[in-house]
VOGU-3710 file (C-alpha; in Angstrom, 3 decimals, decimal comma):
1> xxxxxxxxxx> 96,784/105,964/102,871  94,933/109,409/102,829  96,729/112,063/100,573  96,154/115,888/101,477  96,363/116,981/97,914  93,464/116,907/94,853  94,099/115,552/91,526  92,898/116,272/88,318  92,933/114,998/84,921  91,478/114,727/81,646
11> xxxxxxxxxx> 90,543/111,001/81,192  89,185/110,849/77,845  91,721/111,460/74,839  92,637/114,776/74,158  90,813/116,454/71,322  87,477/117,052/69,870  84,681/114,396/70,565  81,334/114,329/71,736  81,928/114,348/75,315  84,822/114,338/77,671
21> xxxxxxxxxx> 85,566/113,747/81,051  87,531/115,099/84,043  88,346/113,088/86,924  89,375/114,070/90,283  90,814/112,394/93,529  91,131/113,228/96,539  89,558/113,744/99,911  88,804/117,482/99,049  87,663/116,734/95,535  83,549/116,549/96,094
31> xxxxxxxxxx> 83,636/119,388/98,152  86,581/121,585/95,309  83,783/120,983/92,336  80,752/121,317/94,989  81,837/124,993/95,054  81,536/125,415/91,083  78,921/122,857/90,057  74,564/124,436/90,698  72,086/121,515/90,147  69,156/121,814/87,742
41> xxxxxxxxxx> 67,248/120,916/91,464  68,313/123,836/93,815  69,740/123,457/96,822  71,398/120,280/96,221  74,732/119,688/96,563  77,123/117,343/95,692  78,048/116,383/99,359  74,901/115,807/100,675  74,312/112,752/97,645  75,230/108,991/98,160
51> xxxxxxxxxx> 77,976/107,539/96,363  77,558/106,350/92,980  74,903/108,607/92,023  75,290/110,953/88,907  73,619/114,612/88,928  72,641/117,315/85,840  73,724/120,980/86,251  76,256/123,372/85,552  79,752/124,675/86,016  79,801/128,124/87,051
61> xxxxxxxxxx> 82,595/130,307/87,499  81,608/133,896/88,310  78,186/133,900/87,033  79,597/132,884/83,896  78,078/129,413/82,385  81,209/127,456/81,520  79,271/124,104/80,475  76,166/121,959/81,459  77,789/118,575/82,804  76,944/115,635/84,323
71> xxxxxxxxxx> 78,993/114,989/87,560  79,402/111,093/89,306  80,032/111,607/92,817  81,840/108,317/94,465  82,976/108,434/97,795  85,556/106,505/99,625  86,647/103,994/99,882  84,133/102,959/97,611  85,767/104,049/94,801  88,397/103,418/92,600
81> xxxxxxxxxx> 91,297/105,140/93,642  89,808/104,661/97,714  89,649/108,482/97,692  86,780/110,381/96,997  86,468/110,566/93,296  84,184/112,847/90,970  84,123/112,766/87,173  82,676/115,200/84,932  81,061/114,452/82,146  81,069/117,623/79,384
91> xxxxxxxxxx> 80,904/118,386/75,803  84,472/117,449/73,992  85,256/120,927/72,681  89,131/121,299/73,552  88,305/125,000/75,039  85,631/123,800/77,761  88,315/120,785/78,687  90,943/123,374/79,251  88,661/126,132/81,515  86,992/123,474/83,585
101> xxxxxxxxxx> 90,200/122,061/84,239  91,968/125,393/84,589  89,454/126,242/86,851  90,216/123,922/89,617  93,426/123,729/89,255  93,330/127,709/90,557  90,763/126,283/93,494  92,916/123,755/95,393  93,898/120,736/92,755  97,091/119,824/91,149
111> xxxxxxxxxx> 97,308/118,392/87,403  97,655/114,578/88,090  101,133/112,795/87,099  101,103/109,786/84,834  99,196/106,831/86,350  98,767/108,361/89,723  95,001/107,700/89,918  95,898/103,687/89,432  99,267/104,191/91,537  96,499/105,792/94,415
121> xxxxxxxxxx> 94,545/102,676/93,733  97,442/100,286/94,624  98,681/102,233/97,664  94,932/102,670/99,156  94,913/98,757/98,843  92,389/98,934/96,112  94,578/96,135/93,920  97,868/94,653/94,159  100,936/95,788/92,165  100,157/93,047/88,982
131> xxxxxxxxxx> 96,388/93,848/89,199  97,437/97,375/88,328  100,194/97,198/85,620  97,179/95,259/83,793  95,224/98,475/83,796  97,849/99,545/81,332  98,138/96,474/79,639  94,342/96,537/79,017  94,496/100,458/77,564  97,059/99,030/75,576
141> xxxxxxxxxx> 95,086/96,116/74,230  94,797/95,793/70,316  93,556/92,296/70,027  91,208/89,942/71,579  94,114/87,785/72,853  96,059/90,747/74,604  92,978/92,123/76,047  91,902/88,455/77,034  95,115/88,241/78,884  95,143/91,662/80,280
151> xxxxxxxxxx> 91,766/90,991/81,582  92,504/87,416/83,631  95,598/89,680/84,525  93,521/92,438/86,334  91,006/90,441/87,979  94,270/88,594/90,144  95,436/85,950/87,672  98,933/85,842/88,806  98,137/86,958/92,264  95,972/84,057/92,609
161> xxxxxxxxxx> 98,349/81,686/91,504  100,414/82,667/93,619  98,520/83,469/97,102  97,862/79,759/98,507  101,657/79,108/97,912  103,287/82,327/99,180  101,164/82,173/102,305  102,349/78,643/102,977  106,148/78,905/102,483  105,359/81,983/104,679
171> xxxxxxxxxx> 104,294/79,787/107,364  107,314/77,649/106,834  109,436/80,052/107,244  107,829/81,416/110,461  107,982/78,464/111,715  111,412/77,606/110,855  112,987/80,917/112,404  111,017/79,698/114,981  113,597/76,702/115,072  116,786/78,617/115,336
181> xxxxxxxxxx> 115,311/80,762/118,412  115,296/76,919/119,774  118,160/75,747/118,170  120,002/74,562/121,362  117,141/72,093/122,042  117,080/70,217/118,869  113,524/70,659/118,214  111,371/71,053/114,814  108,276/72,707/114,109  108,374/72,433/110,120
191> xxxxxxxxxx> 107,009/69,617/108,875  109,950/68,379/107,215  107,973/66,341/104,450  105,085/68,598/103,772  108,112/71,085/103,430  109,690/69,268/100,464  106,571/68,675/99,043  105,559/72,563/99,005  108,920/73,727/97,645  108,339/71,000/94,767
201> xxxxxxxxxx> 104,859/72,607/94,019  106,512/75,778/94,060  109,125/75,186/91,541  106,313/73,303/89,434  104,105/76,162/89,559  107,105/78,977/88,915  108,592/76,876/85,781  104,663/76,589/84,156  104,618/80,709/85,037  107,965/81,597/83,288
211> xxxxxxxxxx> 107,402/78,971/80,398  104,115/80,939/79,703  106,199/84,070/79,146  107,444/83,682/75,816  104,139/83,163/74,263  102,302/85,722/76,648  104,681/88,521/75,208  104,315/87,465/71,810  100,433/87,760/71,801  100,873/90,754/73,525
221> xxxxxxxxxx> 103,075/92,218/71,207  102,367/90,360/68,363  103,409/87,271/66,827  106,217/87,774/64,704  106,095/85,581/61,592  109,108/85,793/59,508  108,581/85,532/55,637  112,088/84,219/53,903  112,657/82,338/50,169  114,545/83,052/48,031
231> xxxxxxxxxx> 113,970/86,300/45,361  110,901/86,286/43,320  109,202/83,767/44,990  106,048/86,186/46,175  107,291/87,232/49,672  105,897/90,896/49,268  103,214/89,853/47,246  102,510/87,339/49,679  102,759/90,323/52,258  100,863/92,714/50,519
241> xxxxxxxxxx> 97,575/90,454/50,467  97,794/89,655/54,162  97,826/93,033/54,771  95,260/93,849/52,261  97,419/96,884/50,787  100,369/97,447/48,737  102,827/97,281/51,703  105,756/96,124/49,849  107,380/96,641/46,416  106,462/93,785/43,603
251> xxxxxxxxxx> 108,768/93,771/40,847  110,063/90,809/38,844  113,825/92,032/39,139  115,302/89,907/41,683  116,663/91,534/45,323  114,163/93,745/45,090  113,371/93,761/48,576  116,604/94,791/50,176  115,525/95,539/53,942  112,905/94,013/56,069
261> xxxxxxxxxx> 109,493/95,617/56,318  106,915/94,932/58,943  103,273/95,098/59,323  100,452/93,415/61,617  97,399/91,853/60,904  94,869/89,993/63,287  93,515/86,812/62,536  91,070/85,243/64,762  91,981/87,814/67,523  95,163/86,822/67,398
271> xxxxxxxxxx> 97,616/89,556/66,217  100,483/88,334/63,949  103,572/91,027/62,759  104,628/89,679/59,127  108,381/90,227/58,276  109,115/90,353/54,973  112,865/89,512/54,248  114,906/90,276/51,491  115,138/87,235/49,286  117,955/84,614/50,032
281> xxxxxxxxxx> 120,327/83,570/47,362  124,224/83,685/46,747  125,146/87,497/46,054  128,297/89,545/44,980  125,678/92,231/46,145  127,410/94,476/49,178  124,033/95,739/50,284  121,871/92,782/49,009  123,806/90,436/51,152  123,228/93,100/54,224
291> xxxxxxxxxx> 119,724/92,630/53,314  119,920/88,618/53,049  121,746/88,601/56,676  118,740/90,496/58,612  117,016/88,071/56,576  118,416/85,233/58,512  118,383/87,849/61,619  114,752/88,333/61,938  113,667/84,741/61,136  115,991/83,536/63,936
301> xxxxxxxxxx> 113,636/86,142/66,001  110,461/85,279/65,298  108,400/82,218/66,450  106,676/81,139/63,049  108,761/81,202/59,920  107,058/80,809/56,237  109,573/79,440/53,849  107,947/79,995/50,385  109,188/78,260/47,444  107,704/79,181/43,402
311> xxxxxxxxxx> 105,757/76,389/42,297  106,185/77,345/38,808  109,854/76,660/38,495  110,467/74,072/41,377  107,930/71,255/40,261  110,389/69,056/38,614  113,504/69,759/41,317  111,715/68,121/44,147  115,492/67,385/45,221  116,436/71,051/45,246
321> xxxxxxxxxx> 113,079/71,902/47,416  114,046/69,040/50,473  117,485/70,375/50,218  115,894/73,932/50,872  113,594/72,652/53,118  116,459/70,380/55,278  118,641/73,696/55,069  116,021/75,591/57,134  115,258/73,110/59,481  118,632/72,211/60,085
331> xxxxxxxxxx> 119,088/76,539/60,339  116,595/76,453/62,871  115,705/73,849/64,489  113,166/74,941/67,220  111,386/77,877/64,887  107,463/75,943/63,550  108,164/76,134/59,811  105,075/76,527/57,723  106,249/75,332/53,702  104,241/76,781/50,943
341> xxxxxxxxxx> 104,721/76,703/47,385  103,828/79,994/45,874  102,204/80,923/42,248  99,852/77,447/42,326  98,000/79,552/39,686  100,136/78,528/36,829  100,142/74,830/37,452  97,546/72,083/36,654  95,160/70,382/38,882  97,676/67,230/38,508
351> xxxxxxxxxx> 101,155/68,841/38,564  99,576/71,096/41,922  98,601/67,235/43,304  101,691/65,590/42,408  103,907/69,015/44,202  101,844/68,880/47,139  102,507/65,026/47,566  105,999/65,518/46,895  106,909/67,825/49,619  105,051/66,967/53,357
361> xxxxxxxxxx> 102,258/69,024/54,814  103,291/71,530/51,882  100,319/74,507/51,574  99,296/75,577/48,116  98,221/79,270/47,612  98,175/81,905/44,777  99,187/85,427/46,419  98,324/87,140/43,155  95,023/85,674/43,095  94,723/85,272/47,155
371> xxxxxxxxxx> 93,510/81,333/46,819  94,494/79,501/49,309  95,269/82,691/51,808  92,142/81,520/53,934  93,606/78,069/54,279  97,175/79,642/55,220  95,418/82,483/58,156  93,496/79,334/59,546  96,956/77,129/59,881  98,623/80,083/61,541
381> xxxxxxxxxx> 95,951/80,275/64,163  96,135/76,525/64,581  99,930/76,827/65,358  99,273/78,787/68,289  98,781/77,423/70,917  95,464/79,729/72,370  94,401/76,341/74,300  95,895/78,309/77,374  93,375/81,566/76,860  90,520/79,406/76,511
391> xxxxxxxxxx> 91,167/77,662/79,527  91,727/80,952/81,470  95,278/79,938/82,349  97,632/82,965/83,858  100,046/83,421/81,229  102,694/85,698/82,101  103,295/89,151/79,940  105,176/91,830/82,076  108,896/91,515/82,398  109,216/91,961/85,335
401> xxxxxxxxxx> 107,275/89,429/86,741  109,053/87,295/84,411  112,408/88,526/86,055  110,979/88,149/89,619  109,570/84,681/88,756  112,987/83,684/87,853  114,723/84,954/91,044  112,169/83,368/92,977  113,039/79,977/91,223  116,731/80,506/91,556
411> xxxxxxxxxx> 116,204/80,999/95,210  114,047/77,824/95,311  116,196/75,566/93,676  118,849/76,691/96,737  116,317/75,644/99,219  115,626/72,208/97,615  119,638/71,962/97,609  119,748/72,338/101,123  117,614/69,725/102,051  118,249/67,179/99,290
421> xxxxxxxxxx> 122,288/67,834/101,382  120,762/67,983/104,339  122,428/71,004/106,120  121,467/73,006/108,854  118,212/75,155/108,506  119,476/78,316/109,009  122,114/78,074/105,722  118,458/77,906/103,386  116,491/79,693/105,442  118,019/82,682/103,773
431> xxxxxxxxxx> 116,688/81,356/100,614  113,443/80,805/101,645  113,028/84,542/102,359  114,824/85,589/99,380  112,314/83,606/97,241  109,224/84,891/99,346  110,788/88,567/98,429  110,428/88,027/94,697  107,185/86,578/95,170  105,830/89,943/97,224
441> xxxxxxxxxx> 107,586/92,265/95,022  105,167/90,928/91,928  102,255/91,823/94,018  103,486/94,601/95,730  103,164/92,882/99,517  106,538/93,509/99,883  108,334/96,554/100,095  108,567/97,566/96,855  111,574/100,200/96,093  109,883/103,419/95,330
451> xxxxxxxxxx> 112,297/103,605/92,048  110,287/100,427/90,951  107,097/102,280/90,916  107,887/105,348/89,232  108,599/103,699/86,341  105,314/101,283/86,169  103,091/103,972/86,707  105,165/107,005/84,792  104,591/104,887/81,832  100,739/104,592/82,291
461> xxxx> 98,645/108,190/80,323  97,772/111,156/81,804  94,389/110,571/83,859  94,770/106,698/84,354
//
């Protein structure tokens, strides 16, 4: 697709910095800054040079110097929008930014919209539709896991999952329409046995996909780890030396912490969001007990839970702590639980031993003195299952693949219902197409409603 328009955008963050750098797309764009830009070497111009090549001079603009620059010229459809692109390298003062982009902008470009230069990308056939929602995804990146992900995401993870399958049903299906042209002769093309046994792989491979959601969003997002006990037991404390900073308000009066507060840490690349809940306990307490039910609220939300329990007072009511303990569980029952018994700092070497043996796989720590906070980051990481990243699995993050993925299931669970009844091709082969449609519009090899891509790419920056 060949647009008749220019682009142009600042690509680096706004502001002051060293250097910034305007890009422009378009099949005019060389020849817009050619008219501006005088090489140290004279006589040479920008559309005479060979893609990928990068040239010293200056942008002038009525014998007035605006900036010495350094200009990549990359021509299509070697590039990455397909177009002709040109980015200018030039000092980061806010001012120069402003008239070099000012200045085209009066000499035949248009200030890009959000994510057009990656939305240019996909429509010149430059990536599919997943490939680029990972360029945001990757921008967006704050940890080694999300930009792991992001990464395998970008370089086709899904899409390759995905390919071999899609291209087979769609042979299936070809074939079977081809059936109904014929369907007064009683004939079949499809392979009725390789048939089943591709919509079982399908189903296999769609269930692994959507499983792989919950996790891929968390590590995207972060892993939300709720912190609950009940008061005085070192929640915020606890919080406040994860986070290396005094996050959350210590005080020995109990209820102290009333409302949840969040922060995020990474450990091992792996980013975690700590939720530190208000402590539980009966209460007469209007806004306490507010404070005790988002307790409960945010720990049914997150995907670790840390139920901390004082050492100091609860050595002798080993009772009391499995009671606690079977409470939780029992609370919620598919949440990993990490117990640890807080303030080990005032105990002995034997009464820590004989607590630890009393209560199973029970961590010891100190939050006041931060002993034991190693031992407690590496048995978070351990929880995690990060087997999948190092194995380069595709492990879904975006929504709406996960919605599409889900659709396309539904509609192949219909198919494998018509033939485990055994009725006429044509009922399913509805289904077949309907499931082939959610599959495309992931990619973007079906028509995808122009509604749909707005909002991926109006949510990318300025210049991406």
């Amino acid at each position: 697709m060949i647009y008749k328009d220019t682009i142009i955008a600042l690509a680096t963050p706004a502001g002051v910095g060293a250097i910034s750098v305007i890009r422009l797309s378009g099949n005019s764009a060389i020849s817009i800054v050619d008219g501006f830009f005088r090489s140290i070497k004279k006589g040479k111009t920008l559309k005479s040079q060979q893609s990928h090549t990068i040239h010293l001079g200056h942008i002038i603009q009525n014998n007035l110097l605006l900036d010495e620059v350094l200009v990549s010229v990359f021509k299509n459809p070697n590039s990455y929008t397909g177009e002709n692109v040109v980015e200018i390298s030039c000092h980061g003062s806010s001012f120069i930014q402003q008239e070099i982009i000012k200045l085209f902008l009066q000499n035949g470009c248009r200030m890009a919209d959000n994510g057009e230069f990656t939305m240019r990308a996909f429509l010149n056939g430059k990536m599919d539709l997943s490939q680029a929602e990972a360029v945001a995804d990757v921008i967006a990146s704050n940890s080694a896991a999300s930009h792991q992900m992001a990464i395998q995401q970008m370089r086709g993870g899904i899409t390759n999952e995905l390919k071999d399958l899609r291209i087979k049903l769609l042979d299936f299906a070809a074939l079977i329409e081809l059936e109904l042209d014929f369907s007064g002769e009683d004939v079949e093309f499809a392979d009725r046995t390789k048939f089943k046994e591709l919509v079982v792989k399908i189903t296999f491979v769609l269930k692994r996909l959507i499983d792989s959601f919950s996790f891929g969003n968390a590590m995207k997002h972060g892993i939300p780890v709720a912190i609950i006990g009940e008061p005085n037991v070192g929640k915020s404390t606890l919080l406040n030396t994860l986070l290396n900073e005094e996050k959350a308000i210590v005080s020995d009066i109990a209820g102290t912490t009333r409302d949840a507060i969040e922060d995020e840490i990474i450990i091992d690349g792996v980013a975690f969001r700590f939720i530190d809940t208000a402590g539980i306990r009966e209460t007469e307490d209007a806004v306490e007990s507010i404070g005790i039910k988002k307790a409960y609220e945010k720990a049914e939300k997150a995907q670790l839970i840390i139920f901390l329990i004082d050492a100091s007072k609860n050595l002798e009511s080993k009772t009391k702590n499995q009671e606690e303990i079977d409470n939780i569980k029992k609370r919620f029952p598919n949440k990993r639980l990490l117990i640890i018994a807080n303030k080990i700092d005032t105990l002995s070497k034997i009464d820590a031993t004989a607590l630890s043996c009393s209560i199973e796989n029970l961590i010891l720590l100190s939050a006041k003195n931060k002993t034991g906070i190693e031992e407690l980051k590496n048995e978070l990481t351990s929880l995690v299952n990060i087997g999948a990243l190092s194995n380069n699995e595709t492990i879904v993050t975006n929504s709406r693949h996960f919605e599409a993925l889900n659709n396309a299931l539904t509609a192949i669970n219909s198919v494998q219902h018509g033939i485990d009844l055994e009725i006429s091709t044509d009922l399913f082969s509805i289904d077949i197409r309907e499931c082939l449609r959610h599959l495309g519009n992931i990619t973007g090899e079906y028509d995808v409603d122009k509604d749909i891509l707005g909002h991926i790419f109006g949510n990318f920056c300025i210049g991406k």
